[in-house]
C-alpha positions in Angstrom: -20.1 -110.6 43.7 -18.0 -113.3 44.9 -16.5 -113.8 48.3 -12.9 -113.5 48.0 -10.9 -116.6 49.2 -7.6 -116.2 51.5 -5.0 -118.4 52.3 -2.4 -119.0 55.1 1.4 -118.2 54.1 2.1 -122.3 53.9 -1.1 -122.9 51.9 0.6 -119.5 49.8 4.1 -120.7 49.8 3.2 -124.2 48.6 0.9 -123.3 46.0 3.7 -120.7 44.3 6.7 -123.0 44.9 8.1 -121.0 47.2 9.7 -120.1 50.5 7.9 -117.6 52.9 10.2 -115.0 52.2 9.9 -115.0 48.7 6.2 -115.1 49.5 6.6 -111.7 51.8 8.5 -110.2 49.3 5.7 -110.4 46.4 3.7 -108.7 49.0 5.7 -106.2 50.1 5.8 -105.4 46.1 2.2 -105.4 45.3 1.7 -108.8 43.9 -0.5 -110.2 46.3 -2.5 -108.9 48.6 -2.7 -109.6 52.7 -5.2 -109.0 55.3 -5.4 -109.7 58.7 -5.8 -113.3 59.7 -6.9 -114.7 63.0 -4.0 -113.6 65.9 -1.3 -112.0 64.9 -0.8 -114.5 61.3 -1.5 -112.7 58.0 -4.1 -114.2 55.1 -3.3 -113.7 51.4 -5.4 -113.4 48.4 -6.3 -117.2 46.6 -7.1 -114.6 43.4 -4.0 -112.8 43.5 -1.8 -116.2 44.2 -2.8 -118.1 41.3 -2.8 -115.0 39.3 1.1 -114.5 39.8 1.8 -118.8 39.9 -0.1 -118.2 36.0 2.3 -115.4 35.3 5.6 -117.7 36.6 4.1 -120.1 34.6 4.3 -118.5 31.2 7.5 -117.1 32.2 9.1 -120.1 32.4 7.6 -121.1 29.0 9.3 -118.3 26.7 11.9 -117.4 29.2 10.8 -113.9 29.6 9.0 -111.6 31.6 6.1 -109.9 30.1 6.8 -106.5 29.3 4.6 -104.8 32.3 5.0 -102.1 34.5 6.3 -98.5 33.9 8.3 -97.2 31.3 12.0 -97.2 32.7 13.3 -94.1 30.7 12.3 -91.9 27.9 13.4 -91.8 24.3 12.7 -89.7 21.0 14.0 -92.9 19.1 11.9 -95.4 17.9 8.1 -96.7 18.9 7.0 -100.0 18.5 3.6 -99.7 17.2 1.1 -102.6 15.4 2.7 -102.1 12.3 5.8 -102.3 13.2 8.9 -100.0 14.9 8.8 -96.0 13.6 12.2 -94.4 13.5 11.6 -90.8 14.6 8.2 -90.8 13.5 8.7 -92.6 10.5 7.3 -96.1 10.0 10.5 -98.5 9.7 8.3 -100.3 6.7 7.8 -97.7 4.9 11.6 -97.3 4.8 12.2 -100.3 4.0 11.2 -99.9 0.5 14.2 -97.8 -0.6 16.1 -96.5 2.6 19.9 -97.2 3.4 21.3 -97.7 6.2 23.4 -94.9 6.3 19.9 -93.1 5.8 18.2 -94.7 8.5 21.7 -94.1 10.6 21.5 -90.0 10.0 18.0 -90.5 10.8 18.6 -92.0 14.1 21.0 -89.7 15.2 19.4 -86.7 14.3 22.4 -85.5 12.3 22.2 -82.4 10.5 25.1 -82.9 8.3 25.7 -86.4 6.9 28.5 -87.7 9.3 29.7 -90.7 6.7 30.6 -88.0 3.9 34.9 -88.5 3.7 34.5 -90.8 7.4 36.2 -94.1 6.3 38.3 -95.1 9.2 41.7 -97.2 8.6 41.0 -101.0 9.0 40.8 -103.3 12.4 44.5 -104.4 13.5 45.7 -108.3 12.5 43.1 -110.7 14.3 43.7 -114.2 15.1 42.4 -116.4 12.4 39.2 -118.6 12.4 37.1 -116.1 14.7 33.6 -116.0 14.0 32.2 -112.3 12.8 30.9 -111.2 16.1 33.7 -112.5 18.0 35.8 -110.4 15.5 34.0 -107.6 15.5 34.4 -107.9 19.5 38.1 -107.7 19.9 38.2 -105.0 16.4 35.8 -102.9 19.0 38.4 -103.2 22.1 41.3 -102.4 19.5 40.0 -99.2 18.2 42.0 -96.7 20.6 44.7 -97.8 19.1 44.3 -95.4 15.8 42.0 -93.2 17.2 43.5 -91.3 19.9 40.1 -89.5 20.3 38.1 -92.6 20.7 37.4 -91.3 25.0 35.6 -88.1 23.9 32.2 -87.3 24.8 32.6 -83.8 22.8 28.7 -83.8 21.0 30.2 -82.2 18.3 32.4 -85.4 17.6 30.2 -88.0 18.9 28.1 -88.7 15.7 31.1 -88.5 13.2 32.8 -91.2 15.3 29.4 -93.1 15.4 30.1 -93.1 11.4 33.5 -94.5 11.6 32.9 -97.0 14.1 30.3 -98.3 11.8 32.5 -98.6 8.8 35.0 -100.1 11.0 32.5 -102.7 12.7 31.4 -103.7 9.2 34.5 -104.2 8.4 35.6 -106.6 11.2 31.9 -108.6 10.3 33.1 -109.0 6.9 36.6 -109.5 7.7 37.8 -106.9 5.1 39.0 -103.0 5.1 36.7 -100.1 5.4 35.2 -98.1 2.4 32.8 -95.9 1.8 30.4 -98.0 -0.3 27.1 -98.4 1.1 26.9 -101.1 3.5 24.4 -103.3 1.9 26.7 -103.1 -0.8 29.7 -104.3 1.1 27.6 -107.6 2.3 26.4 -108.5 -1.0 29.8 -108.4 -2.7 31.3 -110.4 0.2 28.9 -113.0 -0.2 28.9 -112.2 -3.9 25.2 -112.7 -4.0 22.6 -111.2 -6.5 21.1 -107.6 -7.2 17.5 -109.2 -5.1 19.6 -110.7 -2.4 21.1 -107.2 -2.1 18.3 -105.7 -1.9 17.0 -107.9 0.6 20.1 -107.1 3.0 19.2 -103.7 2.5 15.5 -103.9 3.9 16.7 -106.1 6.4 19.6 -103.9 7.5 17.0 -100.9 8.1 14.4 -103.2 9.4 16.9 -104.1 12.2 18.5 -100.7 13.3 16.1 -100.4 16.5 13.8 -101.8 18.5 13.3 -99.6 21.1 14.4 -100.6 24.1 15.9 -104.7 23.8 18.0 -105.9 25.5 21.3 -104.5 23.7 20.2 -101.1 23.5 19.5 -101.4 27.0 22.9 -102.8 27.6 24.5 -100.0 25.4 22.8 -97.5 27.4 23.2 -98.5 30.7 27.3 -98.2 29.5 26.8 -94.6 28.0 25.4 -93.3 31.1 28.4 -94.1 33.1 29.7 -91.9 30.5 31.5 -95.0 28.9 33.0 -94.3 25.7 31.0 -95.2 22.2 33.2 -97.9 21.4 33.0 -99.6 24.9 29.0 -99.0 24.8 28.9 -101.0 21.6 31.4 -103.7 23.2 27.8 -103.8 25.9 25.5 -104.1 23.4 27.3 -106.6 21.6 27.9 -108.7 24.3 24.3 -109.2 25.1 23.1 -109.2 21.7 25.7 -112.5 21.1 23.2 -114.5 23.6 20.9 -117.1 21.7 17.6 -115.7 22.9 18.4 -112.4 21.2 21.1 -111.9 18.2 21.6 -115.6 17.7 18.0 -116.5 17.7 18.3 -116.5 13.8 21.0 -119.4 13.8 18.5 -121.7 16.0 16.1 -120.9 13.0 18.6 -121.7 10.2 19.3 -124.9 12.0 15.5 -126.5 11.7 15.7 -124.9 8.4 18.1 -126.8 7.4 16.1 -130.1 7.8 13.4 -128.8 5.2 14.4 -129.8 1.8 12.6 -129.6 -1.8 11.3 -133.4 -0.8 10.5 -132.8 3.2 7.0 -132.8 4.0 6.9 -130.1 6.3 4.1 -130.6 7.9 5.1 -133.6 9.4 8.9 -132.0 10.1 7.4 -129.4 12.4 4.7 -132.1 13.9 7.7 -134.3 15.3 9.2 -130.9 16.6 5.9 -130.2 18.6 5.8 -134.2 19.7 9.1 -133.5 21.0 8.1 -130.9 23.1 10.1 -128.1 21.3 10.2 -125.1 20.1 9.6 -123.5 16.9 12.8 -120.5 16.7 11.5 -118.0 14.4 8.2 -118.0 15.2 6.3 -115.9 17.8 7.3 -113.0 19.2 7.2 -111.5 23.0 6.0 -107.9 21.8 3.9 -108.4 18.9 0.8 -110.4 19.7 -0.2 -110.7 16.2 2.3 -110.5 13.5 5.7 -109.1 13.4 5.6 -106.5 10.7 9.3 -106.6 9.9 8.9 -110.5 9.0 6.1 -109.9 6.7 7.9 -107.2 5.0 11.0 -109.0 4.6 8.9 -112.3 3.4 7.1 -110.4 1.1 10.1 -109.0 -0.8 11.4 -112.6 -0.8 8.2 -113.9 -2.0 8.1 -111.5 -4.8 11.4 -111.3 -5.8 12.4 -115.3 -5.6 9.0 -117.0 -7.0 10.4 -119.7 -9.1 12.7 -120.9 -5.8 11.9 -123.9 -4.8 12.5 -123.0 -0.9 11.0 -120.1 -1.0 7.6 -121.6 -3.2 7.0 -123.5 -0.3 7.1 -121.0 2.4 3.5 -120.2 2.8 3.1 -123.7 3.4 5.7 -123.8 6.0 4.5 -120.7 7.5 0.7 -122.2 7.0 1.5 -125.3 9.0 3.5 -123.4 12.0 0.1 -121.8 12.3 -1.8 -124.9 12.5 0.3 -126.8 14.7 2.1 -123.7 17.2 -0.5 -121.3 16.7 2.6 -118.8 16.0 3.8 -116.4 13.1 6.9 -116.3 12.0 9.4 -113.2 13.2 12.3 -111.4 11.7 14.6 -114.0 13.1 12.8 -116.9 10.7 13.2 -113.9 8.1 16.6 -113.5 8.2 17.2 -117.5 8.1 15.1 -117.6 5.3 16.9 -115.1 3.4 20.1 -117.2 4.2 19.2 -120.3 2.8 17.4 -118.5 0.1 20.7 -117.5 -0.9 22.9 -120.2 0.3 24.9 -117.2 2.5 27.8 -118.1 4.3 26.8 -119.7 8.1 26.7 -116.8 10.7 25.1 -114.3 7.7 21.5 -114.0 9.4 22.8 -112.5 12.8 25.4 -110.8 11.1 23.2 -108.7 8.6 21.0 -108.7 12.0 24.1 -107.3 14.1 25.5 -104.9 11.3 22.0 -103.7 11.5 21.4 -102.8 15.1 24.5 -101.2 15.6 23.2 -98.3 14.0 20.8 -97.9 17.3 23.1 -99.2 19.6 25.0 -95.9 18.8 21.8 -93.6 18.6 21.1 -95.1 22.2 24.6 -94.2 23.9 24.2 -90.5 21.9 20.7 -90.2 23.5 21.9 -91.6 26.8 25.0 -88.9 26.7 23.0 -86.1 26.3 21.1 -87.2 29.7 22.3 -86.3 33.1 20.9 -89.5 35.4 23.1 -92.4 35.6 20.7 -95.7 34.6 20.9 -97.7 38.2 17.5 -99.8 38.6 16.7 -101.1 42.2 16.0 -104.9 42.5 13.2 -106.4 44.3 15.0 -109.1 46.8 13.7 -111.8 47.8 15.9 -113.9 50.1 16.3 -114.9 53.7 16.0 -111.5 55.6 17.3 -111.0 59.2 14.9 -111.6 62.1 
């Protein structure tokens, strides 16, 4: 067994890229361990140091944290599992294949009755033109008290039928049209006036993005509902960090390299002046699948069944073939979604909206879950600035 190797706090400090404090605080969390040094001066594990400097390291390459540590709350909702996120213990894939949303909703929500039957709300109020969907569906979210007078109750009996109605209404405001009752995958597909397999696309996609466990939205939604916030303002939550460009809006940085490939690119050499650039692939890789992200391949494999003779989508595996070779990454749900766009040719914006119209569906079987919990959500941070002497 090896001897273990300490270090003073400067030789510590320096080697994490940080001040002592910072250094005292990882201790005083776990991170690194300390023993007693010569006088009254403390020693820190070399082991432990370069473990956690690794750790910042690859932080600062995706921009996330790894997702470690305890879970922060419990939920009957959805489990991300190898193949892919199961909806009350049914596999999201599976409903892929013929589901709804609407299906998936009353699914999520645990409804006994079907809280969409005769639930078609009266349209958003007069917007100001040239807003982009989300930023529509933002203010249509803040408006809605105005016809619905109940729109502060927290009654359970009530909660799920309003869920329904502020779904209709939030596709409306996407879609910048008035609520109906036609199912919602139907409602994208006419607006974009697209084809029986795009529409059937939208509709896998739809139910492949209603939940995801705990992200970052949900987690925004919740933290709202257990304030006892009302649904509509926990949606306003969710949406706001789901508008951010590492979540919602990943899609759009995925349509915009997309846009480059063209039936006479050679891609190979597109994404090997990417990767000599020093960036990113967007769509590809994934912080909680290791492997593959199950909703991607389901979604590509409809489109690569359903639109053969395409010339985009013909050359997908080779696309997808040569981000392996040269990122060592598979693609996710956002490189999905932006394939499905140009597939189609939908309108810009279409890939985080059918993404958005999606999720809101678990945004609101978040805040009912959180609702029916007593404990306010108020995590403690770990600080680690100057302290007092």
């Amino acid at each position: 067994m090896s001897t273990p190797i300490y270090l003073s706090a400067r030789e510590a400090a320096a080697e994490l890229g940080v001040q002592p404090a910072t250094l005292y605080a990882y201790v005083s969390r776990g991170l690194i361990a300390s023993v007693a040094g010569p006088g009254k001066k403390r020693r820190y594990d070399a082991a432990d140091v370069r473990r956690l400097k690794g750790r910042k390291a690859s932080e600062d390459q995706t921009g996330s944290r790894p997702l470690t540590g305890d879970p922060v709350l419990e939920t009957e909702l959805t489990l991300i599992a190898e193949n892919g996120p199961v909806y009350r213990g049914r596999l999201a894939t599976d409903l892929a294949a013929t589901s709804t949303l609407e299906t998936v909703a009353t699914l999520l929500w645990d409804s006994g009755d079907d809280p969409f039957a005769k639930n078609v709300p009266e349209g958003p109020p007069e917007l100001p033109a040239g807003l982009a969907p989300l930023d529509r569906l933002m203010m249509a979210l803040a408006a809605w008290p105005l016809q619905d007078r109940a729109a502060y109750t927290l009654a359970p009996r009530l909660l799920q039928l309003k869920g329904a109605a502020l779904l209709r209404y939030s596709i409306a405001a996407l879609l910048d049209q008035e609520p109906v009752a036609t199912p919602i995958h139907t409602q994208i597909a006419n607006a974009y006036g697209v084809s029986a397999s795009a529409k059937n696309l939208i509709r896998a996609a739809l139910v492949l993005c209603a939940d995801h466990e705990l992200n970052t939205s949900a987690f925004a939604a919740r933290c709202a509902a257990s304030t006892r916030a009302p649904l509509h303002a926990a949606l306003i939550s969710g949406l706001g960090a789901f508008t951010g460009p590492r979540h919602g809006a990943a899609s759009d940085r995925a349509t915009a390299w997309l846009a480059e490939i063209t039936p006479d690119s050679d891609i190979e050499m597109v994404l090997a002046d990417r990767l000599g650039r020093g960036e990113s692939l967007p769509g590809f890789g994934h912080l909680i699948y290791q492997e593959r992200d199950p909703r991607a391949d389901c979604l590509l494999d409809i489109l690569l069944r359903t639109e053969a003779g395409h010339p985009f989508v013909e050359r997908l595996p080779v696309l997808i073939k040569a981000a392996d070779n040269l990122f060592g990454l598979p693609p996710n749900v956002d490189f999905a979604l932006a394939a499905i766009q140009k597939t189609y040719g939908l309108p810009k914006d279409s890939g985080k909206t059918i993404f958005c119209a999606g999720r809101m569906t678990g945004w609101i079987a978040h805040a009912l879950e959180q609702y029916a919990a007593h404990e306010k959500i108020r995590p403690r941070a770990a600080y680690v600035g100057e302290r007092p002497e």
